[in-house]
Steps between C-alpha positions, in 0.01 A plus 500: 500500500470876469454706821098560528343739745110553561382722762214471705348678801424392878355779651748736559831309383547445135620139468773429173496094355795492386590181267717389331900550549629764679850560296679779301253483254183544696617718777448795354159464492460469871619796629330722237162349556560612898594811388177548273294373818673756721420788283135388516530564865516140590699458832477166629643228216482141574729275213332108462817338428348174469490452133838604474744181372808659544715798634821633440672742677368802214200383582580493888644895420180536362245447772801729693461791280098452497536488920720841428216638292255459760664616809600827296124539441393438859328210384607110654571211263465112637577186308289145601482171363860422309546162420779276678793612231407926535425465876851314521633774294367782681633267844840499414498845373355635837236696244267401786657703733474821293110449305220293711432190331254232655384172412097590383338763363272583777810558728658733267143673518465489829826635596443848352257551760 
C-alpha cells in the first residue's frame, strides 16, 4: 500500500495520519510534508503512526530526518500510536530515546504542554 498522509489540526499541534507503508518508496513524502508544515510556521508536529503496516529502516531514517527538520526550526515533533511491528521497530532501534513517541493521541497532545 502506498504511503498516505492527511493532516489535520488539534488546536495548536498539527496532527499527520500517516498510512500505509513507511519504506523507500514512501519516505520521501514524509519529511517533505514536515518541511511544508514548518514553513507555514507550524511548530509542534504530532505523526499518527497507527495506520502505518510496516517500517523499514528508510522509513525509520525518515521520521529521523523529519525530527531533524523540526528541531532546526525550533519547532518539536512527537510520534503516538504505532502498531506492535513499528513500536517494536522503533524499540529495538532506541528511536524512542531520541523522538517522543506515546501510546494515544491525547498523550502526544498533552505532552507539548
Amino acid at each position: 500500500m502506498a504511503l498516505q498522509i492527511s493532516v489535520r489540526e488539534r488546536g495548536e499541534v498539527t496532527i499527520l495520519d500517516v498510512a500505509g507503508e513507511l519504506n523507500a518508496s514512501g519516505c520521501p513524502a514524509l519529511p517533505q510534508q514536515v518541511k511544508q508544515l514548518l514553513a507555514l510556521g507550524k511548530r509542534k508536529i504530532a505523526i499518527n503512526l497507527e495506520e502505518v503496516t510496516f517500517v523499514d529502516s528508510t522509513g525509520l531514517g525518515s521520521l529521523v530526518a523529519s525530527f531533524t527538520s523540526a528541531r532546526s526550526h525550533n519547532g518539536a515533533l512527537k510520534l503516538f500510536s504505532p502498531n506492535p511491528a513499528v513500536h517494536e521497530a522503533i524499540q529495538m532501534t532506541l528511536l524512542h530515546r531520541v523522538i517522543e513517541t506515546h501510546s494515544r493521541e491525547v498523550d502526544a497532545l498533552a505532552s507539548f504542554g
